[in-house]
PLY file of the C-alpha trace (Angstrom):
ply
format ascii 1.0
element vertex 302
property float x
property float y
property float z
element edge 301
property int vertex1
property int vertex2
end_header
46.34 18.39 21.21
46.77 18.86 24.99
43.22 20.51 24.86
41.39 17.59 23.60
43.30 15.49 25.85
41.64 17.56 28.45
38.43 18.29 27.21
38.30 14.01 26.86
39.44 13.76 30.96
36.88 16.13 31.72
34.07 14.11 30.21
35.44 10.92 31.22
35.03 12.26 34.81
31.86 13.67 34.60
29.98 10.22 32.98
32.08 8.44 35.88
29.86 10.66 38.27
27.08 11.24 36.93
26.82 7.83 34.25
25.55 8.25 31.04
21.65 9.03 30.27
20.38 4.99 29.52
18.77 4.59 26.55
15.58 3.60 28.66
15.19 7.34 29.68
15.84 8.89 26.14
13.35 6.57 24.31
10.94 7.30 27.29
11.67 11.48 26.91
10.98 11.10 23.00
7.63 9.14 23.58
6.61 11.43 25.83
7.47 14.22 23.78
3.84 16.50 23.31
2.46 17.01 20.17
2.26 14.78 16.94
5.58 12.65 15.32
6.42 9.83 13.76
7.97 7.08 14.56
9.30 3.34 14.23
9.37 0.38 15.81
11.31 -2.67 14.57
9.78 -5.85 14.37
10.20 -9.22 13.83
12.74 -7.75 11.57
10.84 -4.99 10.00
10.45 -1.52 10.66
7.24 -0.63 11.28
5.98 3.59 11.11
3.56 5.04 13.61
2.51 8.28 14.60
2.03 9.14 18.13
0.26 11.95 19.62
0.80 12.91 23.31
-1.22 15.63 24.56
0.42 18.79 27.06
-1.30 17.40 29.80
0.33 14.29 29.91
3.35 13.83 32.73
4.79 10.89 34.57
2.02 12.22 38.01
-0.54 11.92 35.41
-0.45 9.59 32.87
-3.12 9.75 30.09
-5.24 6.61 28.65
-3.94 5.32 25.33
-5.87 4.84 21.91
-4.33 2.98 19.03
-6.46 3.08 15.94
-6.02 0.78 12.84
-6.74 2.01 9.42
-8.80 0.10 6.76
-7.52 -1.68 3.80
-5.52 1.15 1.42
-5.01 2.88 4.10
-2.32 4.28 6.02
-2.56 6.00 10.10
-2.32 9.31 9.08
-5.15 8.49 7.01
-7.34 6.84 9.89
-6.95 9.92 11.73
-8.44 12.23 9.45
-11.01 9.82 8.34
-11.91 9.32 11.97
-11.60 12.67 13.50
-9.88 10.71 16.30
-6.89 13.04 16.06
-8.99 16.26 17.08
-10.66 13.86 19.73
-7.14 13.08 21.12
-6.48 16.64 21.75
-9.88 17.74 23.09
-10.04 15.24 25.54
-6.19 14.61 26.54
-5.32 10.69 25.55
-2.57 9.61 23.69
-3.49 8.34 20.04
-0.96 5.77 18.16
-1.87 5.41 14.45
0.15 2.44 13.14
0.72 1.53 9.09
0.05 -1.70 8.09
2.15 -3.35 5.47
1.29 -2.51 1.49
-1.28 -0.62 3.68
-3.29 -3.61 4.47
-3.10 -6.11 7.71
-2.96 -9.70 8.32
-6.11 -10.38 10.21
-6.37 -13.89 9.29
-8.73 -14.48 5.51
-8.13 -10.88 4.62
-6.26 -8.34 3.41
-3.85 -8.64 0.80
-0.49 -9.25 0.58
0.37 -9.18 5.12
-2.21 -11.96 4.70
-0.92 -13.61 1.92
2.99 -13.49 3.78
1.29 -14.38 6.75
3.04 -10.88 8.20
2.94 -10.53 12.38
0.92 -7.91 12.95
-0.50 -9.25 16.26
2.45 -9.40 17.54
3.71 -5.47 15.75
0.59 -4.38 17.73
1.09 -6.20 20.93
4.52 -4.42 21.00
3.86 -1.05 20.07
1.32 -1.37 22.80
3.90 -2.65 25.37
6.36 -0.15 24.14
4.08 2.92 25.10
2.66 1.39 28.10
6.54 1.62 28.97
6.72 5.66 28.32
6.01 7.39 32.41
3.10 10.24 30.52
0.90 7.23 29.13
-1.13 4.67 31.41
-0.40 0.82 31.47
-3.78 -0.10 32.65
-5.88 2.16 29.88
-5.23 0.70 26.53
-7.81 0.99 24.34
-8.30 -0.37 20.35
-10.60 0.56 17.58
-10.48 0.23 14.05
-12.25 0.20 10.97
-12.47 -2.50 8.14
-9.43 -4.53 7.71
-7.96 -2.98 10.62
-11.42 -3.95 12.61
-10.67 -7.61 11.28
-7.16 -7.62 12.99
-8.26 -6.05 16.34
-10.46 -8.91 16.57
-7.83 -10.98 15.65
-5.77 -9.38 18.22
-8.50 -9.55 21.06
-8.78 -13.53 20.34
-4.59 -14.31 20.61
-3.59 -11.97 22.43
-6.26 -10.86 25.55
-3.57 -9.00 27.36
-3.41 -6.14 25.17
-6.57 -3.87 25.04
-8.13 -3.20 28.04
-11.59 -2.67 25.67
-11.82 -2.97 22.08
-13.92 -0.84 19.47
-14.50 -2.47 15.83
-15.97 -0.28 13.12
-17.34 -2.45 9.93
-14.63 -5.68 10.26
-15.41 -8.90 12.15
-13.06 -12.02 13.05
-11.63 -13.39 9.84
-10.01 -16.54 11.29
-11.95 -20.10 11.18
-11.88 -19.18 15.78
-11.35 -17.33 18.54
-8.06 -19.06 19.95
-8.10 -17.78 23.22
-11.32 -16.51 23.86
-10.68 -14.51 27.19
-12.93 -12.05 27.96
-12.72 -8.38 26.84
-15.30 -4.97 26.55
-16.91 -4.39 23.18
-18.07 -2.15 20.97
-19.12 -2.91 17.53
-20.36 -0.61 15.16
-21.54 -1.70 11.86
-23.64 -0.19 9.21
-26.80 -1.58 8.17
-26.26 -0.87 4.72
-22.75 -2.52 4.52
-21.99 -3.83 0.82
-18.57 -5.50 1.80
-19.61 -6.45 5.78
-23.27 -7.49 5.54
-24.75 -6.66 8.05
-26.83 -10.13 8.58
-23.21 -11.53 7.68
-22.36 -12.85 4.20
-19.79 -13.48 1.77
-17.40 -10.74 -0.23
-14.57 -11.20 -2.16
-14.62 -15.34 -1.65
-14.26 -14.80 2.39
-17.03 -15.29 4.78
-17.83 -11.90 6.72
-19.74 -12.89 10.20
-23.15 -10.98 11.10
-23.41 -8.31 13.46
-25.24 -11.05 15.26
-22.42 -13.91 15.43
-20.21 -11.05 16.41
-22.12 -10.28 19.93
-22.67 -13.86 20.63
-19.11 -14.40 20.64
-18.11 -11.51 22.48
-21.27 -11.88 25.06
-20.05 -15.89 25.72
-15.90 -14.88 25.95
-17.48 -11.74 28.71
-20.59 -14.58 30.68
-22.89 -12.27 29.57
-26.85 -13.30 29.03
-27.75 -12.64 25.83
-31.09 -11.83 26.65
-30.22 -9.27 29.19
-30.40 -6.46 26.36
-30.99 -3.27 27.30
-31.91 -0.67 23.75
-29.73 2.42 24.39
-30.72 5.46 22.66
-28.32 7.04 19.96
-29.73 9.06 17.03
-29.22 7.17 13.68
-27.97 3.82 15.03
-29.90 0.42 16.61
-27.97 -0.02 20.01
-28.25 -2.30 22.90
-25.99 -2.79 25.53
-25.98 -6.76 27.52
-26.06 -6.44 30.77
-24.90 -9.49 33.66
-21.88 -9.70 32.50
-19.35 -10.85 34.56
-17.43 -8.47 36.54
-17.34 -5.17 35.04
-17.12 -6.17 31.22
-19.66 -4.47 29.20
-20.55 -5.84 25.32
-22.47 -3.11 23.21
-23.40 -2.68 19.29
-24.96 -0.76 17.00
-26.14 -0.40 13.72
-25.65 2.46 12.11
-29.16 2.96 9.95
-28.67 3.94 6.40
-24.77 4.07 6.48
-22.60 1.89 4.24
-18.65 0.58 4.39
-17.89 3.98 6.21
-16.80 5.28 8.93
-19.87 6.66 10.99
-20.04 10.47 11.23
-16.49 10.62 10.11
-15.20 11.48 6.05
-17.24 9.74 3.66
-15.38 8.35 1.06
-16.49 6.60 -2.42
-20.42 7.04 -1.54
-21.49 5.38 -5.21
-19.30 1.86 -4.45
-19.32 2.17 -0.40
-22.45 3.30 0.32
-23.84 6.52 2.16
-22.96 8.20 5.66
-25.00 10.51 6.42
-23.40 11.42 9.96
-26.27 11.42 12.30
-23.83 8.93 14.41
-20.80 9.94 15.47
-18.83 6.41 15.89
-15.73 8.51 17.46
-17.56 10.21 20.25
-19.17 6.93 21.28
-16.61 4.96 20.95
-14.05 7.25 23.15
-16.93 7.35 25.80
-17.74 4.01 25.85
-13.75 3.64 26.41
-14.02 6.29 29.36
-16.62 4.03 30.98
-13.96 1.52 31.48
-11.39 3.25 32.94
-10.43 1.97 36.10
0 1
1 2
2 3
3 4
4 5
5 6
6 7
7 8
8 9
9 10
10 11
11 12
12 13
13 14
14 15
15 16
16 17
17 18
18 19
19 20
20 21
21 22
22 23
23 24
24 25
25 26
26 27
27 28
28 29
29 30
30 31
31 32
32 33
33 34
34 35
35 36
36 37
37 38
38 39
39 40
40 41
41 42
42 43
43 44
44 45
45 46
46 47
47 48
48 49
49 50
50 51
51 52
52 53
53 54
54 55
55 56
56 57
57 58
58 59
59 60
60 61
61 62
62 63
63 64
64 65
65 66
66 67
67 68
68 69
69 70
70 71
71 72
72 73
73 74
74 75
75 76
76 77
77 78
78 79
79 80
80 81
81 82
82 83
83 84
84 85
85 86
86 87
87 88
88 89
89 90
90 91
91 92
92 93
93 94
94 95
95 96
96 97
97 98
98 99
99 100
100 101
101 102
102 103
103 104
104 105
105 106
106 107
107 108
108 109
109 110
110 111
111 112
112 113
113 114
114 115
115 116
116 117
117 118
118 119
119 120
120 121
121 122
122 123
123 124
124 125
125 126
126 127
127 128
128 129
129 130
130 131
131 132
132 133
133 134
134 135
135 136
136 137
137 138
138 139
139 140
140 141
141 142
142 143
143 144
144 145
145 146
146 147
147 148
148 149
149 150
150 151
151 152
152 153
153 154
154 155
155 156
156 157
157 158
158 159
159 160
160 161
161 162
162 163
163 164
164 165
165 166
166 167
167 168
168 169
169 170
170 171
171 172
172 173
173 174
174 175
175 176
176 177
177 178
178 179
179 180
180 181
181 182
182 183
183 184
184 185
185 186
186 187
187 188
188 189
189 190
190 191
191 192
192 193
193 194
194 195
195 196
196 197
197 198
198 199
199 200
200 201
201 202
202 203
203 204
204 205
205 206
206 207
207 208
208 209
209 210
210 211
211 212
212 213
213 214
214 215
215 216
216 217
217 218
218 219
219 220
220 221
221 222
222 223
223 224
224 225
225 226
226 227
227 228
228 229
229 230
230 231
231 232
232 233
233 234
234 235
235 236
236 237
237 238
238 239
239 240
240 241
241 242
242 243
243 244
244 245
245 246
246 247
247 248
248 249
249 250
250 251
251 252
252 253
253 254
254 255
255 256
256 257
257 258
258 259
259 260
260 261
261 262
262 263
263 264
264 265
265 266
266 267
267 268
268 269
269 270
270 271
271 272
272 273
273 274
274 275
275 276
276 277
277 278
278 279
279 280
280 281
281 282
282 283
283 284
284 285
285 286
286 287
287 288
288 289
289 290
290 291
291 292
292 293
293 294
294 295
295 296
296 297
297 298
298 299
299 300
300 301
């Protein structure tokens, strides 16, 4: 008895000298913990899993740039990774990858997907905290968030882009336009779009599937090019074996707007695992949608 009565005095003292470690600096230590684990985040009453990746490199004297990537419809982050090859990117070139899991593995990105749609489920505002949250961590840059997605989770970054502009610093869709009926706040961000020209479920030329309206490649950059003052004629073909690019040029300050079209490719993910070829059409892999789109998000470092 009188040596727990001690051994409690003796830590009393020491957390009245020293204070205890805030829970600031543990959930900052565990963020920047290297390597691959998952994690949660509650939200809006919800818990909500991510993985995070955090390469060795990373350290509060150099922070690394931050990718969070958005799986498709029946998807989950894990799956996005490998479907992508963005994990293997991550650790090649030293950023931080977050691969969030949308709910019933679909997102709310306005006319689509599923059930988050149907409950009208905040994932703008899941994203836009996860982002703030990891921006928060000393080994990962505030000022070098970065988005891409593909599909459904394409649809929401959009959606993500247009309500909340303060949260990607460039964005990077992959087959999934804006499902809502407008932009709502149509500030200005850098854009890549990447879309297949053979696209059964996201025409290409735009079109409808599954009784929603899917905007055209087309729609897309006119958007994007009037949110950034860019000049639509200003476009400049880039070359990129097995895609149609162009970037727009004069746009204002240093916002850039590219796309491409990835020739003979279908509702896949460019260069990345090809999945259902009969009912989603081919990829043959001559573009590489994750190499472009990480250095089209190096360009805009700052």
């Amino acid at each position: 008895m009188i040596q727990r009565v001690c051994l409690f005095a003796l830590l009393s003292l020491l957390t009245a000298c020293f204070g205890p470690r805030s829970t600031a600096e543990a959930a900052d230590a565990n963020l920047c913990k290297t390597g691959t684990q998952a994690l949660t985040l509650k939200h809006d009453g919800k818990q909500r899993d991510y993985l995070l990746y955090v390469p060795t490199q990373a350290s509060a004297s150099k922070p690394v740039p931050l990718v969070i990537g958005l799986h498709g419809g029946w998807g989950t982050g894990e799956n996005f990774g490998e479907q992508s090859g963005f994990v293997e990117l991550a650790k090649s070139e030293g950023f931080a990858l977050a691969l969030p899991d949308g709910i019933w593995r679909a997102w709310n990105a306005g006319s689509c997907c599923g059930k988050p749609s149907r409950d009208n489920d905040d994932d703008v505002g899941f994203i836009a905290e996860l982002a703030s949250t990891l921006e928060g961590a000393a080994c990962i840059a505030d000022d070098q968030t970065f988005g891409t997605g593909f599909s459904n989770g394409a649809m929401l970054l959009h959606r993500i882009a247009c309500e909340r502009g303060d949260v990607f610093d460039a964005i990077a869709p992959v087959a999934g336009p804006l499902m809502m009926p407008r932009c709502e706040n149509p500030s200005p961000v850098p854009a890549l779009l990447i879309r297949g020209a053979d696209d059964p479920r996201i025409p290409l030329l735009g079109g409808e599937f599954d009784g929603t309206y899917r905007a055209s490649l087309k729609e897309m950059a006119d958007s994007l090019l009037q949110r950034n003052d860019c000049h639509a004629e200003d476009a400049e073909p880039t070359h990129h074996a097995g895609a149609d690019c162009k970037r727009y040029l004069s746009c204002r300050s240093d916002r850039t707007v590219e796309t491409c079209a990835v020739t003979d490719t279908g509702h896949q993910w460019p260069g990345g695992k090809t999945f259902l070829p009969r009912k989603l059409g081919p990829n043959p892999g001559i573009f590489n949608a994750t190499n472009e789109i990480w250095t089209f998000f190096e360009s805009q470092e700052r």
